[in-house]
Biopython code that builds the backbone (N, CA, C, O; Angstrom):
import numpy as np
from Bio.PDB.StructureBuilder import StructureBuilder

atoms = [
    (1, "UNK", "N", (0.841, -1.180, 0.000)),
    (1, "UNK", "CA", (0.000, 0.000, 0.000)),
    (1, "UNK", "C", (0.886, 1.243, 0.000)),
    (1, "UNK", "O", (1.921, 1.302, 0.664)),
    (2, "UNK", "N", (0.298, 2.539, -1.011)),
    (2, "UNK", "CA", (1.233, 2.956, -0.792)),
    (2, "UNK", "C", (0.840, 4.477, -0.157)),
    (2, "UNK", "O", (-0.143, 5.171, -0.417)),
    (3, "UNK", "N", (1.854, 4.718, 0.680)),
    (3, "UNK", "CA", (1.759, 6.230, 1.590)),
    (3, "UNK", "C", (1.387, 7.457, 1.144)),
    (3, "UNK", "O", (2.247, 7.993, 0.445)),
    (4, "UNK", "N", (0.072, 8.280, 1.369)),
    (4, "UNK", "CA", (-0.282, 9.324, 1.254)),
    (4, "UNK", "C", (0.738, 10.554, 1.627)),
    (4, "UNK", "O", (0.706, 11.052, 2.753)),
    (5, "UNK", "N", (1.451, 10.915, 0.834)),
    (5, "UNK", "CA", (2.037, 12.574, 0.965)),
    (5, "UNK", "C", (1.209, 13.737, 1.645)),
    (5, "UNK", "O", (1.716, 14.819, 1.941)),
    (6, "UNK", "N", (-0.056, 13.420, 1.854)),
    (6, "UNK", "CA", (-1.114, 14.455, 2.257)),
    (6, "UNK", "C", (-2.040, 13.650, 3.594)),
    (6, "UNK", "O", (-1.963, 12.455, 3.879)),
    (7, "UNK", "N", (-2.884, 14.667, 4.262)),
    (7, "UNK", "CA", (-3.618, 14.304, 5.012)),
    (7, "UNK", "C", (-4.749, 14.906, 5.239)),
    (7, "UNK", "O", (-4.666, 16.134, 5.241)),
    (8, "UNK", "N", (-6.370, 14.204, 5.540)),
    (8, "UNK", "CA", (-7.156, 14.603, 4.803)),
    (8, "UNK", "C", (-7.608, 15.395, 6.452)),
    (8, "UNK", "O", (-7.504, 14.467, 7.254)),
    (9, "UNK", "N", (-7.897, 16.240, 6.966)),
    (9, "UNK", "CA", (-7.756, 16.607, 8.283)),
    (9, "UNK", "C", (-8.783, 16.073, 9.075)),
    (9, "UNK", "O", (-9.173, 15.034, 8.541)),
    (10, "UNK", "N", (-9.291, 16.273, 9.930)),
    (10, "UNK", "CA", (-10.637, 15.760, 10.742)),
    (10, "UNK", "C", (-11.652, 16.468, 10.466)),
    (10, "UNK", "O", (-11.436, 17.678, 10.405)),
    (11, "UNK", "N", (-12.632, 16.138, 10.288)),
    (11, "UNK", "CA", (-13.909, 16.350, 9.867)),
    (11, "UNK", "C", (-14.895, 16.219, 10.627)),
    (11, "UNK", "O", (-14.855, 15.285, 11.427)),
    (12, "UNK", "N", (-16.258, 17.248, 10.606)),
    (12, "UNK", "CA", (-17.781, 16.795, 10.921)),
    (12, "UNK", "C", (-18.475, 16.767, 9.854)),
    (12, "UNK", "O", (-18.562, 17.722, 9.082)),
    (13, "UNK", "N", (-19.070, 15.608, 9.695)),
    (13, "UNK", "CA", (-20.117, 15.462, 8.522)),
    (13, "UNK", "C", (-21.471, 15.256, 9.013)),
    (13, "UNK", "O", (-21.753, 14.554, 9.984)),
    (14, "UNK", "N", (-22.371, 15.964, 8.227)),
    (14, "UNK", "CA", (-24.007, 15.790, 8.727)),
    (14, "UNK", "C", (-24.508, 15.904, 6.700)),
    (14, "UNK", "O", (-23.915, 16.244, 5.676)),
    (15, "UNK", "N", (-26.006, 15.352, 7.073)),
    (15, "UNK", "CA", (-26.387, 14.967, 5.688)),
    (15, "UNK", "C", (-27.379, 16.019, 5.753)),
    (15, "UNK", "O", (-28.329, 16.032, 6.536)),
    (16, "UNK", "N", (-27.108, 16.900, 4.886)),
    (16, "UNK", "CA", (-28.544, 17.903, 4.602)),
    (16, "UNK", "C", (-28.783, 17.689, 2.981)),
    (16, "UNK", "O", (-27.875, 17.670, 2.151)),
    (17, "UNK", "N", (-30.423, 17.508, 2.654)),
    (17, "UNK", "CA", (-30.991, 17.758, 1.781)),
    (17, "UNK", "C", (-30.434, 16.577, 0.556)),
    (17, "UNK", "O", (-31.265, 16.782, -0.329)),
    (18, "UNK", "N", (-29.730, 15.741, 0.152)),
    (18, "UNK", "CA", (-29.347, 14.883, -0.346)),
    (18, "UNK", "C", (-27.527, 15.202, -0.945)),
    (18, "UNK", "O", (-26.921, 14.891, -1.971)),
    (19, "UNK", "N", (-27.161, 15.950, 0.287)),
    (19, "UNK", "CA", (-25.491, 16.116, -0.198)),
    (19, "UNK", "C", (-24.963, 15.823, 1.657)),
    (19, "UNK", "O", (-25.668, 15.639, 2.649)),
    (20, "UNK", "N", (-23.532, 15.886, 1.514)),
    (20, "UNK", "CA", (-22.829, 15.567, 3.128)),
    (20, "UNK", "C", (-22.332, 17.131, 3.056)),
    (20, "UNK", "O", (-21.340, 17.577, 2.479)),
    (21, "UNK", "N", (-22.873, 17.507, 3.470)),
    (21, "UNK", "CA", (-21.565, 19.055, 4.574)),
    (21, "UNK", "C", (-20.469, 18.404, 5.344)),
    (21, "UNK", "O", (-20.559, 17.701, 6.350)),
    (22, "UNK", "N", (-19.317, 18.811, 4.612)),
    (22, "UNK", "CA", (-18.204, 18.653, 5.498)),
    (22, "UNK", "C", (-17.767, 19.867, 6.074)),
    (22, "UNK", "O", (-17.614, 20.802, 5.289)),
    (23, "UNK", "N", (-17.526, 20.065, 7.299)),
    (23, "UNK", "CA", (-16.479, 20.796, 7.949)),
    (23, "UNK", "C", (-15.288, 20.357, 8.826)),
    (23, "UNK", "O", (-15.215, 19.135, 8.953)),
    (24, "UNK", "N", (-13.972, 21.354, 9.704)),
    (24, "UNK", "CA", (-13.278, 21.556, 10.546)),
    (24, "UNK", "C", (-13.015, 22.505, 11.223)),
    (24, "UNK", "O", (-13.601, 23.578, 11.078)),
    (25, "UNK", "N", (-12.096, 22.311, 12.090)),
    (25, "UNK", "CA", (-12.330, 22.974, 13.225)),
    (25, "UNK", "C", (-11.238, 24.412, 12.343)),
    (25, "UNK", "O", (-10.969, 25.340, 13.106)),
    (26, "UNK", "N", (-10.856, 24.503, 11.335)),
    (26, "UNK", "CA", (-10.379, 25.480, 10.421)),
    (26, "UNK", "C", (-11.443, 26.656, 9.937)),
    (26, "UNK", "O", (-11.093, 27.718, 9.421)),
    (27, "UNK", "N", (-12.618, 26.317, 10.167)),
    (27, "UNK", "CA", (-13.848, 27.125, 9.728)),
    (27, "UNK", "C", (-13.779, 26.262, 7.834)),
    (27, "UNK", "O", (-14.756, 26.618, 7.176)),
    (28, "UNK", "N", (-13.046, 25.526, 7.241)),
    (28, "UNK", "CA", (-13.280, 25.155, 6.040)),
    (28, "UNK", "C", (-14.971, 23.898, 6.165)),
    (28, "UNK", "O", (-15.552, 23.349, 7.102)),
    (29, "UNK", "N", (-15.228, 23.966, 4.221)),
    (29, "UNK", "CA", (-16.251, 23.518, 4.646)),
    (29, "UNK", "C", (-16.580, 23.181, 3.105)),
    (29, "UNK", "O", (-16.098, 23.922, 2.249)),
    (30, "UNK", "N", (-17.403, 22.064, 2.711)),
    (30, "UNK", "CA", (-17.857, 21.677, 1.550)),
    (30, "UNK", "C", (-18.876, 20.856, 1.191)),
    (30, "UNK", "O", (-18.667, 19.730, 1.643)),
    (31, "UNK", "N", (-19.803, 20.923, 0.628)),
    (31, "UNK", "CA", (-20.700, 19.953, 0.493)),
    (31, "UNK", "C", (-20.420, 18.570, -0.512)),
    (31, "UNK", "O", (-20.266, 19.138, -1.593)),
    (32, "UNK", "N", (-20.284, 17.288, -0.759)),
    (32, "UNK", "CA", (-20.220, 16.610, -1.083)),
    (32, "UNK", "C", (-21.374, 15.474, -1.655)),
    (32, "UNK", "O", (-22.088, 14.813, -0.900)),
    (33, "UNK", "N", (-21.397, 15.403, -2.948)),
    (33, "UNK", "CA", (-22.344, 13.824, -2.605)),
    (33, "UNK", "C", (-21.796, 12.667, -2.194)),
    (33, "UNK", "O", (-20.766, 12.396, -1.577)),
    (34, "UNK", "N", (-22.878, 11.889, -2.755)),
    (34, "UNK", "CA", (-22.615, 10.579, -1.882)),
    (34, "UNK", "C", (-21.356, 9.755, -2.185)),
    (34, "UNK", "O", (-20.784, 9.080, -1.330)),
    (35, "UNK", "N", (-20.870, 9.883, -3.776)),
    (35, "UNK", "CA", (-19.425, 8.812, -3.957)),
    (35, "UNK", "C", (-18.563, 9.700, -3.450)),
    (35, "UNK", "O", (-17.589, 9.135, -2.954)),
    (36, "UNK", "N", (-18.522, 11.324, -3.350)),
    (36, "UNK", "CA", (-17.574, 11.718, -3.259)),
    (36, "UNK", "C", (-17.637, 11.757, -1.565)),
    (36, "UNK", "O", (-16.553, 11.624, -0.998)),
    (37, "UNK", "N", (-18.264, 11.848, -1.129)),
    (37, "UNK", "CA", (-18.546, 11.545, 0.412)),
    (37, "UNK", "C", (-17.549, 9.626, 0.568)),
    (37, "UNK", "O", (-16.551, 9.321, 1.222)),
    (38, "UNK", "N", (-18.091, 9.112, 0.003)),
    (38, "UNK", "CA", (-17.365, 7.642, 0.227)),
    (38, "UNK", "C", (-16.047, 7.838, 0.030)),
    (38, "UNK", "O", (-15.262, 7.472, 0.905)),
    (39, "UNK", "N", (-15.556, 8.485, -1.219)),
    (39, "UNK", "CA", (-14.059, 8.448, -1.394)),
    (39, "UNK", "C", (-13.413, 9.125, -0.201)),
    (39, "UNK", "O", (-12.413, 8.480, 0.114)),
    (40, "UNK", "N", (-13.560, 9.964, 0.425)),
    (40, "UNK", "CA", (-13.291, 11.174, 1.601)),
    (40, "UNK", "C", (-12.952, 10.080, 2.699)),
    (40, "UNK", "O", (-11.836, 9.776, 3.119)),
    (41, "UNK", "N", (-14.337, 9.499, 3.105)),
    (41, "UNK", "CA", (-14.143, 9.024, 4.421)),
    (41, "UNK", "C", (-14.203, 7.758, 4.260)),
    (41, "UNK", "O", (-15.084, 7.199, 4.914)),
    (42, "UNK", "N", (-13.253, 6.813, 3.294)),
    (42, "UNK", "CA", (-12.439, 5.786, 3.354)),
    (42, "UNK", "C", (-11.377, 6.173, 2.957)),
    (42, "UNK", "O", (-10.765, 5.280, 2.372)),
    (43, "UNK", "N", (-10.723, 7.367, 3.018)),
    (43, "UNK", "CA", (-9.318, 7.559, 2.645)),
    (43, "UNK", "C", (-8.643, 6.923, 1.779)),
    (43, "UNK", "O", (-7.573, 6.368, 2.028)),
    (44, "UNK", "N", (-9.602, 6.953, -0.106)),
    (44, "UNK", "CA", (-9.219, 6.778, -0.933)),
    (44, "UNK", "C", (-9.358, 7.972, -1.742)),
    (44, "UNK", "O", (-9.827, 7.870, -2.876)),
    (45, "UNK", "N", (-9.024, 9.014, -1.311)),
    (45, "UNK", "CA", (-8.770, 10.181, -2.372)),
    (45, "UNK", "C", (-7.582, 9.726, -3.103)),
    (45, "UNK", "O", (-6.949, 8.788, -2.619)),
    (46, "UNK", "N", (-7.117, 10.365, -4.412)),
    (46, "UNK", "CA", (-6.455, 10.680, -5.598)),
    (46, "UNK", "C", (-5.821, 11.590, -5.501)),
    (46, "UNK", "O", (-6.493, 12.552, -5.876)),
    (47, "UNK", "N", (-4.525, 11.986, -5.096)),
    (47, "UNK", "CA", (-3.908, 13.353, -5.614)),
    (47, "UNK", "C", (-3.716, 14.077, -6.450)),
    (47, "UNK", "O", (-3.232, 15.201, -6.314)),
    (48, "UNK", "N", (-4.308, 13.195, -8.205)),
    (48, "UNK", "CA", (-4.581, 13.688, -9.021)),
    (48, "UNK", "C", (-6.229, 14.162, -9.465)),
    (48, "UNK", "O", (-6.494, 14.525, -10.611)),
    (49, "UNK", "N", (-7.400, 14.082, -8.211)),
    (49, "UNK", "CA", (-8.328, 14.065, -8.900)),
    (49, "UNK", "C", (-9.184, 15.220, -8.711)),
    (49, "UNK", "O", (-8.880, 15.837, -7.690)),
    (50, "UNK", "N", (-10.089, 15.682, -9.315)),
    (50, "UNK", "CA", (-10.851, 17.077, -9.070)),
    (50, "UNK", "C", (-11.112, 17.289, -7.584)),
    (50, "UNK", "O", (-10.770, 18.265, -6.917)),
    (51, "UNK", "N", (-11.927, 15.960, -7.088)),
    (51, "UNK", "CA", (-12.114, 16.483, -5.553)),
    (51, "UNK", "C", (-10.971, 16.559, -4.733)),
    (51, "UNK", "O", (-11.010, 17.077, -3.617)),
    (52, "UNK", "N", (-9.949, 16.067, -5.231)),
    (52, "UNK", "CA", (-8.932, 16.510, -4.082)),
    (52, "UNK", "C", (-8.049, 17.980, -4.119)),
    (52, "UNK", "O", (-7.332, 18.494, -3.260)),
    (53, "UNK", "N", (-8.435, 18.435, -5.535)),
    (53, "UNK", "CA", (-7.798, 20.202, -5.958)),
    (53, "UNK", "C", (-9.140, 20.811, -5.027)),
    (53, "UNK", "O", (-8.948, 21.792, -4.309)),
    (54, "UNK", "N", (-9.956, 20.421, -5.067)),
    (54, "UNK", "CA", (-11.178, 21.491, -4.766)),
    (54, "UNK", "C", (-11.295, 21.777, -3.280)),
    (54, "UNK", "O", (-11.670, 22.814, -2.733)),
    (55, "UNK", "N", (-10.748, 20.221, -2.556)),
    (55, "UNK", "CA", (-10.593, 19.935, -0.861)),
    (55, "UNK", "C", (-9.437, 20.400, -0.700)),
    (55, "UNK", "O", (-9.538, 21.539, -0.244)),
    (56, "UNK", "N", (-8.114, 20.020, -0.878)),
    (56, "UNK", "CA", (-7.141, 21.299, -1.175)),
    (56, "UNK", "C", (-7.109, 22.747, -1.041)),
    (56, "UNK", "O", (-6.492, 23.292, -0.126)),
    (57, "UNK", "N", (-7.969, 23.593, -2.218)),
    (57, "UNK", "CA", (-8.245, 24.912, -1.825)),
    (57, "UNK", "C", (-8.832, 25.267, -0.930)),
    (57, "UNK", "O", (-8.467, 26.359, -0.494)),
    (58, "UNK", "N", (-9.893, 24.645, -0.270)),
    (58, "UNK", "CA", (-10.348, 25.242, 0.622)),
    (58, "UNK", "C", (-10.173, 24.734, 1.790)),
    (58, "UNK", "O", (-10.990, 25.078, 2.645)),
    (59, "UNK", "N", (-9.291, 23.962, 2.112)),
    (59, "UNK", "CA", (-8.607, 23.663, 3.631)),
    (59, "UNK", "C", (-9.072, 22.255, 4.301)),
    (59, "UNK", "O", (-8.942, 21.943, 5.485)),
    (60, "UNK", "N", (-9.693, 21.420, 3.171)),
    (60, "UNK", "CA", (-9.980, 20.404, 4.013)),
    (60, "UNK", "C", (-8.451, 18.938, 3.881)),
    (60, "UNK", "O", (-8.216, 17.763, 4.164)),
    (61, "UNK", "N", (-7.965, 19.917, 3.377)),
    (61, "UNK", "CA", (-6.889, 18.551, 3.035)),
    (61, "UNK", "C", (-5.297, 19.498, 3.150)),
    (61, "UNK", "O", (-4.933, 20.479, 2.501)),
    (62, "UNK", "N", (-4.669, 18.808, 4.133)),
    (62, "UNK", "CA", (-3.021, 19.085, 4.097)),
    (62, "UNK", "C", (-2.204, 18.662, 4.124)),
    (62, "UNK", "O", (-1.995, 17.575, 4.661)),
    (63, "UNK", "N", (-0.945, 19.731, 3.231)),
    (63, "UNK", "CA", (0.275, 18.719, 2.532)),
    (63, "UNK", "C", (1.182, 19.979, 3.119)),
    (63, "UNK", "O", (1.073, 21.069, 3.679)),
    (64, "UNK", "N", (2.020, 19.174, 2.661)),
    (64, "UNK", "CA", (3.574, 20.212, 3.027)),
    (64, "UNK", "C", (3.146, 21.590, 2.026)),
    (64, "UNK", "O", (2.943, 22.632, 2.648)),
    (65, "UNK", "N", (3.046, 21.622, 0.973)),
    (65, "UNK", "CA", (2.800, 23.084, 0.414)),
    (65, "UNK", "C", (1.824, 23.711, 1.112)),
    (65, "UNK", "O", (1.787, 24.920, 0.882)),
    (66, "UNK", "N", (0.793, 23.198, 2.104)),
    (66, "UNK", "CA", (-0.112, 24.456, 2.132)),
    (66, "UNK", "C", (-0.489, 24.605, 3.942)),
    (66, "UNK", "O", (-1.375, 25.159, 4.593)),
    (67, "UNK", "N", (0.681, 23.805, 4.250)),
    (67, "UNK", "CA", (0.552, 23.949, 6.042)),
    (67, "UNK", "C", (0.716, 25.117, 7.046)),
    (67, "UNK", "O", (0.144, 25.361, 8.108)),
    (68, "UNK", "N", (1.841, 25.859, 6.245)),
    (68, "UNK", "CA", (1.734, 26.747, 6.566)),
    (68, "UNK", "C", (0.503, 27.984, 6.760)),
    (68, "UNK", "O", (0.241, 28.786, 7.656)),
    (69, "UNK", "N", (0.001, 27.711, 5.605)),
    (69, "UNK", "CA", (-1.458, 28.703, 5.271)),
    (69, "UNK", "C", (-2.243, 28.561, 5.729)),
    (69, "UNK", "O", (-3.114, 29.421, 5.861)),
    (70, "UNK", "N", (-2.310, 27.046, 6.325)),
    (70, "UNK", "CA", (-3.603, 26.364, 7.284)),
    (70, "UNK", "C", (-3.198, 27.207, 8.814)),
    (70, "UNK", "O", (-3.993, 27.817, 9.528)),
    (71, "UNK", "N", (-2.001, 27.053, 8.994)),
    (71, "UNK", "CA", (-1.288, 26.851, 10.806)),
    (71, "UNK", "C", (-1.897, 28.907, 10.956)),
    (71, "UNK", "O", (-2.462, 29.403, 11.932)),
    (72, "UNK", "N", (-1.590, 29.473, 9.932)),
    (72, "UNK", "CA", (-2.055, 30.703, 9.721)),
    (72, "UNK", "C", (-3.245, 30.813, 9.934)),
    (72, "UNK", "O", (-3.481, 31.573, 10.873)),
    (73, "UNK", "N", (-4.408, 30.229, 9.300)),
    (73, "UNK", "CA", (-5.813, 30.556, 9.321)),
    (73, "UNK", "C", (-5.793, 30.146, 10.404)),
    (73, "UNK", "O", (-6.589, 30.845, 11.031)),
    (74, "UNK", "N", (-5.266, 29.250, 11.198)),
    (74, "UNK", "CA", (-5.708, 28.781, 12.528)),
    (74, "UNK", "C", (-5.716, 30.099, 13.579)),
    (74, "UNK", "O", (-6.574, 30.710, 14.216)),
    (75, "UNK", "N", (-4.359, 30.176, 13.401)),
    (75, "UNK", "CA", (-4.126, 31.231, 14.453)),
    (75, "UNK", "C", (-4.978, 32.658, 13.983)),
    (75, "UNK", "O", (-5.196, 33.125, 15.101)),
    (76, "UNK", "N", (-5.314, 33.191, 13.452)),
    (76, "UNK", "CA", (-6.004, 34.028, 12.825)),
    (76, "UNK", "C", (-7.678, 34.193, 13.181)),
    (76, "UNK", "O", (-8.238, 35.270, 13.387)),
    (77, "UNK", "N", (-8.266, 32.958, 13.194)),
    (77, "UNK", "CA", (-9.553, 32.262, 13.621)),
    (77, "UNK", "C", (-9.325, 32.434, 15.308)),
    (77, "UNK", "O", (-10.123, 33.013, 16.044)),
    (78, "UNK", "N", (-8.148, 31.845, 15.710)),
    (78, "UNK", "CA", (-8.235, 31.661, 17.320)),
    (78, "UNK", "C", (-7.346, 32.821, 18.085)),
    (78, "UNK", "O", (-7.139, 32.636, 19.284)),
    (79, "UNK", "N", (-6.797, 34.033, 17.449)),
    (79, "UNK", "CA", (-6.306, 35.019, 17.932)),
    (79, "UNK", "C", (-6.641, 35.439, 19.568)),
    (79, "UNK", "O", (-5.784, 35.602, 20.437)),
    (80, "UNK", "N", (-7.750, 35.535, 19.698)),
    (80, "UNK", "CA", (-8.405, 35.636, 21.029)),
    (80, "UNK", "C", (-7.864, 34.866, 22.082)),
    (80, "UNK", "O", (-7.238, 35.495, 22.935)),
    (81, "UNK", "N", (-7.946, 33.902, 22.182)),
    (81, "UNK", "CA", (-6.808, 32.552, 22.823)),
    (81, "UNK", "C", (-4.999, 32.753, 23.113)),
    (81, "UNK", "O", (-4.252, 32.437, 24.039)),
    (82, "UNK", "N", (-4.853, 33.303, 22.060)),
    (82, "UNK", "CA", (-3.439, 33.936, 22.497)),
    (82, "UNK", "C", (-3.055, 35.196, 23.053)),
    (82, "UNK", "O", (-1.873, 35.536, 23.024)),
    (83, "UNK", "N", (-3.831, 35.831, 23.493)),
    (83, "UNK", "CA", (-3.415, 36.802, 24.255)),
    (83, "UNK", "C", (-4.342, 37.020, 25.432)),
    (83, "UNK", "O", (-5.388, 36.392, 25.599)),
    (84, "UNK", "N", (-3.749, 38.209, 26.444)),
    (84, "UNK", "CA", (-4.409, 38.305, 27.695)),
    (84, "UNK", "C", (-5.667, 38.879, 27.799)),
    (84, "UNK", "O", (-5.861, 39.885, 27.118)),
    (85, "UNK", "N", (-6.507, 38.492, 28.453)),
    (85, "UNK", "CA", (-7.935, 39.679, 28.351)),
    (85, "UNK", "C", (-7.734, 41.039, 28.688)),
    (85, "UNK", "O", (-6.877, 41.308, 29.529)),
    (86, "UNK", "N", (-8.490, 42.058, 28.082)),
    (86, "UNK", "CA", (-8.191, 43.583, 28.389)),
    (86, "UNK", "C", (-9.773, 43.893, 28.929)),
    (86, "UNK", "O", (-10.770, 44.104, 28.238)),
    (87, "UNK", "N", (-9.653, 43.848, 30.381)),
    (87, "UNK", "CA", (-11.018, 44.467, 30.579)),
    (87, "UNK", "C", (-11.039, 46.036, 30.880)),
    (87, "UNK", "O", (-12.089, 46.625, 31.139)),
    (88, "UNK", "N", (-10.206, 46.456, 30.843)),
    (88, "UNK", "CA", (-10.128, 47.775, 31.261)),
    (88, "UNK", "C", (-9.027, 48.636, 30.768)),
    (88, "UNK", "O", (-8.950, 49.808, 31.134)),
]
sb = StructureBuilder()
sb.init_structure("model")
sb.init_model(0)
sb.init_chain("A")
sb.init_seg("    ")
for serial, (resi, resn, name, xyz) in enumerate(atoms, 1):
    if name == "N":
        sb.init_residue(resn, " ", resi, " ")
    sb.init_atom(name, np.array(xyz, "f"), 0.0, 1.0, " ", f" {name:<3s}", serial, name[0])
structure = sb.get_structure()
């Protein structure tokens, strides 16, 4: 078998209306049907295939090129958390 260069991150999936909403805790997010829902969450994506450019751009999938940009949105999203409260 051979080793994924990428990793597809953790996910919540719920089924609305006849597609899967995927999200993470990144604020990324995508709706999926049903094969492409199967390919996702048996961790048989394609690194060559449309759904994995499309999960790619929008943050549901990370590789060495785009970790940085993720580790960014993170901190960016959770800014609040890193610093002290100012009540006054």
């Amino acid at each position: 078998m051979k080793k994924n260069d990428f990793a597809i991150l953790p996910f919540n999936s719920t089924f609305i209306k006849g597609r899967y909403l995927l999200s993470n805790q990144l604020g990324a997010w995508d709706f999926l049907d049903r094969e492409e829902f199967k390919e996702v969450s048996s961790y048989s994506l394609r690194k060559d295939s449309l759904l994995y450019r499309r999960l790619y751009e929008k943050g549901l999938i990370a590789d060495k090129d785009n970790i940085e940009r993720l580790l960014s949105d993170y901190r960016s999203l959770n800014a609040n958390l890193f610093v002290d409260t100012s009540l006054h």
